[in-house]
C-alpha positions in Angstrom: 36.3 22.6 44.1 38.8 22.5 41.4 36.8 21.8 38.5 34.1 24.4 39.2 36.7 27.1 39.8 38.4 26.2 36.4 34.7 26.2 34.5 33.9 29.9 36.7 37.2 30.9 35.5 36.5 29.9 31.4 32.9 31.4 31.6 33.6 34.9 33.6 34.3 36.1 30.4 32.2 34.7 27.5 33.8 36.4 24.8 37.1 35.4 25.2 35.7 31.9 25.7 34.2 31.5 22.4 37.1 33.3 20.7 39.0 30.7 22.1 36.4 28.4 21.1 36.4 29.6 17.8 40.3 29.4 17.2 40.3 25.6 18.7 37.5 25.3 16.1 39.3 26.1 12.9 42.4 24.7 14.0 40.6 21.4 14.5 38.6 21.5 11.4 41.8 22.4 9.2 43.4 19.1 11.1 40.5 17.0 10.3 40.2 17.9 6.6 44.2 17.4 5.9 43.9 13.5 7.7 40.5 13.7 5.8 42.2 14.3 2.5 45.8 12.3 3.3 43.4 9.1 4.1 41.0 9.7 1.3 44.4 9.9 -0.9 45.6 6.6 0.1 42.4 5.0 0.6 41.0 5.9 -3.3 45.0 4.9 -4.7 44.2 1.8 -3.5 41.0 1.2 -5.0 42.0 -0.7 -8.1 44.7 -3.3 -6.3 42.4 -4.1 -4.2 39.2 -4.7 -6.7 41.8 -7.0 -8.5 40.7 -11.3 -8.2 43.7 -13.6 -7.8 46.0 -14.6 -5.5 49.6 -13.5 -7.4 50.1 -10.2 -9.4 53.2 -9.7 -11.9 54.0 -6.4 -12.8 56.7 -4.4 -14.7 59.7 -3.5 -12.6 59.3 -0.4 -14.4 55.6 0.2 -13.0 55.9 2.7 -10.0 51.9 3.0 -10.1 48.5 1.7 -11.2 48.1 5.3 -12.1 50.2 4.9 -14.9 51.9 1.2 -15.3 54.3 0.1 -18.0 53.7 -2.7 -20.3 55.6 -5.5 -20.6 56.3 -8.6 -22.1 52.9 -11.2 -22.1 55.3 -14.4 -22.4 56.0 -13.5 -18.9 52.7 -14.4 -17.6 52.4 -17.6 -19.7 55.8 -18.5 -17.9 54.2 -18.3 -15.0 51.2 -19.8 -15.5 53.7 -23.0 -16.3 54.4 -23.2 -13.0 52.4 -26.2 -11.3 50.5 -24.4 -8.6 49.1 -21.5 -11.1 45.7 -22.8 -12.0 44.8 -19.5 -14.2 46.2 -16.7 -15.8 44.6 -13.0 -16.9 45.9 -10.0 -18.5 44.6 -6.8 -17.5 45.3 -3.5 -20.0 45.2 0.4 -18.7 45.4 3.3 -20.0 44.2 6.6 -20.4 42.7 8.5 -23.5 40.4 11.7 -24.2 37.1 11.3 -23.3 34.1 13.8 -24.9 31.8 15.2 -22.6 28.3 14.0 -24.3 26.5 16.6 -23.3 29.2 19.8 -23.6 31.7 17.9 -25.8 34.2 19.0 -24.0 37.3 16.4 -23.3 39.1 15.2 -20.3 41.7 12.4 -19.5 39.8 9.0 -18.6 41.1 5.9 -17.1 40.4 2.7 -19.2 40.8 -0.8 -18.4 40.3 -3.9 -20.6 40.6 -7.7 -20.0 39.0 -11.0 -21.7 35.1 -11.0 -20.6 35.9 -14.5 -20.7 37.8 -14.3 -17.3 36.7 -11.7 -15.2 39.6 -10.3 -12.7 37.8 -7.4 -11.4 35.6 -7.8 -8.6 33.2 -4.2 -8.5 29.7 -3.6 -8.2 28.1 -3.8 -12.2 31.0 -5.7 -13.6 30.1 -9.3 -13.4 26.4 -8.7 -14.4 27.7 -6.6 -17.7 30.0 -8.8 -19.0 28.1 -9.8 -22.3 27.9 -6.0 -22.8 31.5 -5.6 -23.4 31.6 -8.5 -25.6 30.0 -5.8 -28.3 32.4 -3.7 -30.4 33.2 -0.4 -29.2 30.7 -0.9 -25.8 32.1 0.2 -22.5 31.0 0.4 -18.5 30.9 3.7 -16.6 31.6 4.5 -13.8 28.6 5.9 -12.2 31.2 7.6 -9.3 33.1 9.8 -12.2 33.6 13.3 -11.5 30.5 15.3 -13.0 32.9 17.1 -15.5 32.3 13.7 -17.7 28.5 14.5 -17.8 25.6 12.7 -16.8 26.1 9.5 -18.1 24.1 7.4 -15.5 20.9 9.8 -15.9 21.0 10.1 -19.4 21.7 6.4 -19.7 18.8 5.6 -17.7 16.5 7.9 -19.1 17.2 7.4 -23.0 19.3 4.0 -23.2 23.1 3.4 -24.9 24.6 6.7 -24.5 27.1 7.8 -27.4 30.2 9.5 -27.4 34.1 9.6 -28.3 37.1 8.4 -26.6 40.5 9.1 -28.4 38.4 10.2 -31.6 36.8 7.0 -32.0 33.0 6.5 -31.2 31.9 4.5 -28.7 29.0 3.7 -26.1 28.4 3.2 -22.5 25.6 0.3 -22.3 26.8 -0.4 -19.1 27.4 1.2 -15.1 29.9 0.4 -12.7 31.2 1.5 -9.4 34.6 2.2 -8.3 34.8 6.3 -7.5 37.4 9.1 -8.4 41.1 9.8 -7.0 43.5 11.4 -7.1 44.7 10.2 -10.1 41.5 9.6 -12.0 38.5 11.8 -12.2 37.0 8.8 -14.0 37.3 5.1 -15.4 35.9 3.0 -18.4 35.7 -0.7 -18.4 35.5 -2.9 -21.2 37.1 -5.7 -22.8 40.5 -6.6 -24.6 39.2 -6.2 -28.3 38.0 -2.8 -27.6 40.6 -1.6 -25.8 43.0 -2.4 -28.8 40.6 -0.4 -30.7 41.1 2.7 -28.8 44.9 1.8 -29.0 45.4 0.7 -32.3 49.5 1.6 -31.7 49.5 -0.5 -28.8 51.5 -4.3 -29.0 49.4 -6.7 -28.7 52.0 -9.3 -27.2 52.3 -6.7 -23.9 50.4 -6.5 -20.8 50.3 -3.9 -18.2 49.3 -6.6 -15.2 49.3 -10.2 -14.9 46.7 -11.9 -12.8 47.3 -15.6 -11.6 44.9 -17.7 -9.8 46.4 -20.2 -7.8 44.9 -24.1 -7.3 43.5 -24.8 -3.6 45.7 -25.5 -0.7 48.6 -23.0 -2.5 50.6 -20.9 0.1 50.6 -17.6 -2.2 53.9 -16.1 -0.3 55.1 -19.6 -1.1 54.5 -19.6 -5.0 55.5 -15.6 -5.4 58.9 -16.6 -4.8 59.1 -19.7 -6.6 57.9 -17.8 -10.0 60.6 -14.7 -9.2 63.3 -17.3 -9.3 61.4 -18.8 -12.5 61.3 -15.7 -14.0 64.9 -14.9 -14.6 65.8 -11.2 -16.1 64.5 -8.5 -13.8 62.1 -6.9 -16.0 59.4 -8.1 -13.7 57.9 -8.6 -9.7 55.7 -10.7 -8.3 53.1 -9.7 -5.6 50.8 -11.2 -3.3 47.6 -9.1 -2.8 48.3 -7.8 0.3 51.9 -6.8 -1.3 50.4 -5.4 -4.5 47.8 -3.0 -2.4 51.1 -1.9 0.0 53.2 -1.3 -3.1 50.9 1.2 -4.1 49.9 2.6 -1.1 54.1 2.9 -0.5 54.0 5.1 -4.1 51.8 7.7 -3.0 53.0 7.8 0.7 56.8 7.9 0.0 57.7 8.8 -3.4 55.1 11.9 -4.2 55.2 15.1 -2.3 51.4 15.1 -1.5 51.3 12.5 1.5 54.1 15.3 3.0 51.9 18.3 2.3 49.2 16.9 4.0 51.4 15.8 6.8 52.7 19.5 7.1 49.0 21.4 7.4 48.2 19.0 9.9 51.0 20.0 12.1 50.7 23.1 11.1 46.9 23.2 12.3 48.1 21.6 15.3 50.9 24.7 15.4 48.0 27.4 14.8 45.6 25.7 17.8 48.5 25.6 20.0 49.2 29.3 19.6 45.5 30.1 20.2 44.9 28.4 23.4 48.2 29.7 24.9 47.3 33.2 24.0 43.7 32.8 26.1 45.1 31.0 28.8 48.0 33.4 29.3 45.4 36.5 29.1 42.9 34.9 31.6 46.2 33.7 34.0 47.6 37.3 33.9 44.2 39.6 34.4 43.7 36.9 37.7 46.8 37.3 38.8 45.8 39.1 42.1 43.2 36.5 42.8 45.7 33.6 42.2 47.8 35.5 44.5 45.6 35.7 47.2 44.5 32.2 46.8 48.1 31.6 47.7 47.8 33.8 50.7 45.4 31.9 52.2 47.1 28.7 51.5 46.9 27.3 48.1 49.9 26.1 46.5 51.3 26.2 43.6 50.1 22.6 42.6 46.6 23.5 43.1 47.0 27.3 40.9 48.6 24.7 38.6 45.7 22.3 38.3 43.5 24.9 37.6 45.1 26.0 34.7 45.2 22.6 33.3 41.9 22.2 34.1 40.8 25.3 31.8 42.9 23.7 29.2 41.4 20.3 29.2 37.9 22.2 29.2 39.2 24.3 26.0 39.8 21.3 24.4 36.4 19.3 24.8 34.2 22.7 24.4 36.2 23.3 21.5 36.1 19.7 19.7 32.8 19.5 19.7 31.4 22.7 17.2 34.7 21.1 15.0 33.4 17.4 14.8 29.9 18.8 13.7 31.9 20.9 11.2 34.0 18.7 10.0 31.2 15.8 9.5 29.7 18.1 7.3 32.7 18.9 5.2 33.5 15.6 5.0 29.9 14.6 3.7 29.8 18.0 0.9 33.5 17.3 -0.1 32.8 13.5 -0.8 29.5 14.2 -3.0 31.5 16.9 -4.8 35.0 15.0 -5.2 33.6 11.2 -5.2 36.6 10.8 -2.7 36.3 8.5 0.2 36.1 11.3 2.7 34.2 9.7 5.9 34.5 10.6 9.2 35.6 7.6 11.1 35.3 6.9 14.9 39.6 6.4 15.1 39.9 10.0 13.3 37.9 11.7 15.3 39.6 10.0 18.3 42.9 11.2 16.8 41.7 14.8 16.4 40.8 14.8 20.2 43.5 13.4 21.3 45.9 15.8 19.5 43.1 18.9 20.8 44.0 17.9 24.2 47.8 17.8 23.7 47.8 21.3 22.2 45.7 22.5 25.0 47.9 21.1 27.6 51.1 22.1 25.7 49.5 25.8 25.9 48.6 25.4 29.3 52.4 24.2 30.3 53.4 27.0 28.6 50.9 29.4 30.2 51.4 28.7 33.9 55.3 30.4 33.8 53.0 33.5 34.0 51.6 31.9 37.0 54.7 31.3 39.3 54.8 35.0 39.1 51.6 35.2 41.8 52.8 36.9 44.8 50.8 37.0 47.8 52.5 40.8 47.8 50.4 41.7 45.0 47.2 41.8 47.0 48.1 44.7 49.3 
């Protein structure tokens, strides 16, 4: 009898039900797009670590991000490539310059990489197949995922061939696509090879290297060999990483030494806050207009465990009712905001688990709250 008296009680009064649907709604769909956005965050920094081939990565100890890494000496990687286990070596150069719109020749900031074509250390859709492109002076790949604000580059390289335009006041053109996607810290990127990068950079020293990529021979314990070249390479202008280190160092950047993994943290709670408040408002209304028929359920014997239960019960109900509409909602967020940002918003099956789990505990925290009102049921109040 307890689970239909809790569903009579939520539905005697439709309005208030989908208000209370509605405010469990927007509270959940404000959660899901702040862990939508915190996750995208760290999942799209991490893009570029992780694209990287090799088993050891040496980077400045001045580098706090692949955002924006500093240069440093190339004798360091030929150091370690002395070492016995090192099989190969690659250097890998970023940095960002002024692209020109093709279309609206207007400019924006675009990521660049370059490397040898000779020794590929970036593993991404396009790039291994284009690699005698970017042999060619002044050729570069695109990245078909760039925010639109760059133009349309893949159309109008598909419709009309090598598209031309300018980075850093220098011409250039994109024979070439590739896919890798915005972030938050670049709308879009360029590929192409170590010549041409130099020739975007012309101030640039040659004899510096933003990343050092080693390969190491079969059988090589990679934890093993990262700390037998820090102790080779004496001077603590450079660190050594494994991959799995390299994608946490930069995943460690964004979560602990910027302010926006904390933002997103506080509108999540702050969602969770706003939901909270909403279900405790409907659940104290509904407990205090039944408040004679709660009392006279504990005339005729109904205790306070049972008046109890039927308040949680409403609030578990709130919950699930209320989750649904918001899943629905937020899936379709999730799909606009990806196709307009190129970040990796997707609804996955442990966020949505998370968002339901922290639905219920907001509707149960409300209905804890709630049921104060309750004690004050007396069987009095029916006379």
């Amino acid at each position: 009898m307890k689970i239909p008296l809790a569903w009579h009680q939520l539905f005697h009064e439709r309005m208030r039900l989908l208000a209370a649907i509605a405010g469990i709604a927007f509270a959940d769909v404000l959660i899901f797009m702040q862990l939508g956005f915190k996750n995208a965050l760290f999942d799209s920094a991490v893009r570029v670590p992780e694209s990287l081939q090799g088993d050891l990565f040496i980077l400045s100890t001045q580098t706090d991000t692949f955002v924006n890494p500093t240069p440093f000496a190339s004798r360091r990687l030929y150091q370690a490539m002395g070492n016995k286990a090192v099989s190969e070596g690659t250097s890998l150069y970023i940095d960002i310059n002024r692209w020109k719109n093709p279309e609206t020749k207007a400019s924006r900031q675009i990521y660049i990489m370059g490397f040898n074509p000779v020794s590929n250390p970036i593993n991404l859709p396009g790039v291994e197949e284009n690699l005698d492109l970017i042999k060619r002076p002044d050729v570069f790949l695109f990245d078909r995922d760039s925010r639109e604000e760059f133009g349309p580059v893949p159309a109008l390289l598909a419709a009309d061939g090598p598209v031309f335009t300018e980075v850093g006041n220098r011409r250039i053109q994109v024979q070439g696509l590739f896919t890798l996607g915005s972030s938050f810290g670049a709308d879009g990127t360029l590929i192409t090879s170590d010549l041409n990068f130099f020739r975007l950079f012309p101030s640039r020293d040659r004899s510096s290297i933003d990343v050092g990529i080693l390969q190491l021979k079969p059988g090589q314990d990679p934890e093993v060999v990262a700390e037998q070249i820090r102790r080779e390479l004496t001077g603590g202008d450079v660190q050594v990483f494994t991959k799995e280190k390299l994608v946490q160092y930069e995943l460690n950047y964004w979560q602990t030494r910027t302010t926006i993994g904390f933002v997103f943290g506080l509108g999540t709670a702050m969602g969770f806050i706003v939901g909270t408040v909403i279900v405790y408002q409907i659940l104290y209304t509904d407990v205090s207009d039944h408040l004679p028929e709660y009392a006279t359920l504990k005339a005729i014997g109904y205790g306070d465990r049972y008046l109890l239960g039927v308040v949680f019960q409403e609030a578990l109900l709130l919950a699930v009712i209320g989750f649904l509409p918001s899943f629905g909602l937020g899936v379709l967020l999730y799909t606009n905001t990806a196709r307009a940002t190129g970040l990796p918003l997707i609804m996955t099956t442990a966020r949505a688990l998370t968002v339901l789990i922290m639905t219920i505990a907001m509707c149960c925290i409300s209905g804890a709250i709630a049921v104060g009102r309750l004690r004050a049921a007396d069987p009095a109040d029916i006379f």
